[in-house]
Steps between C-alpha positions, in 0.01 A plus 500: 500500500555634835179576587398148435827405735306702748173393444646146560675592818229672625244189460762258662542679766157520623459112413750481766369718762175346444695177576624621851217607581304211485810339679458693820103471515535131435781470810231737698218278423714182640577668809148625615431211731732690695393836476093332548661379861656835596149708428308209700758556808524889481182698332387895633264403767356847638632826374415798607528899408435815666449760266577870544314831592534838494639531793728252741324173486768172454583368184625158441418143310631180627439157366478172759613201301370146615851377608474827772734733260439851525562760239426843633498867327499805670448799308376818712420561936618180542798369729686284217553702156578256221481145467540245744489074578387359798402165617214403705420133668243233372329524801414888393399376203261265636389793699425685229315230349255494809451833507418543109170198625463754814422843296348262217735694282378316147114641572648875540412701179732599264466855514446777813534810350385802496522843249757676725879451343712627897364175681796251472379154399611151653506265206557081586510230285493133620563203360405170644368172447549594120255754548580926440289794641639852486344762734545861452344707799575891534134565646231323725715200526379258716623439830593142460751679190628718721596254777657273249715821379620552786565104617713508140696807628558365814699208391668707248642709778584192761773442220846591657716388216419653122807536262506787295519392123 
């Protein structure tokens, strides 16, 4: 007899779980205008990684978000150690925009690589005018790359104010 108790208990209680579960998705699935609105005001824009070496080269990731949030990483040779938040202005962003048409970023190739494992690689992702295009070059990268690596650096670094989280 008490095993059937059990039994009992056991099935009624995961009837009610089941319950409160579909409870909270069905409260979730009411309130996802509102979560559709914050990912249209605030998605990853550009990120960006530098990958390690053998040796002393920087290594960090940072993510610009469309609203000009920064999240930043730094994990070895690098000036910040940790993670960090940092703001920069629409009209950067709008910079950034111009230059992405500049270097023709979305006709780069995916992939500039080479068989050695030392050479650090630069890896950006961009993501704009609901299009995507990740670019991993560690080798014969061309030049246009290079000078938008650098640009992206750049106004990483003009940021005075980063809170360390």
């Amino acid at each position: 007899m008490n095993n059937i108790n059990f039994i009992l208990f056991f099935f009624l209680m995961l009837f009610n779980i089941n319950c409160n579960i579909k409870s909270l998705s069905s409260e979730f699935d009411s309130s996802s205008n509102l979560n559709t609105i914050d990912l249209e005001q605030r998605y990853p824009f550009v990120k960006m990684k530098r990958t390690p070496c053998f040796g002393k080269c920087p290594n960090y990731e940072f993510v610009i978000f469309s609203n000009g949030d920064v999240l930043y990483e730094g994990f070895n040779f690098v000036e910040k150690i940790g993670k960090f938040k940092g703001e920069i202005n629409i009209k950067k962003i709008s910079f950034i925009k111009e230059k992405l048409k500049e270097v023709e970023f979305f006709n780069f190739d995916s992939l500039y690589d080479a068989g050695v494992s030392d050479l650090p690689s630069t890896i950006i992702e961009v993501n704009l005018d609901n299009k995507k295009h990740r670019v991993k070059g560690r080798y014969r990268m061309p030049q246009k790359f290079k000078y938008f690596s650098k640009f992206i650096d750049e106004i990483i670094n003009e940021i005075q104010s980063w809170e360390k989280l």
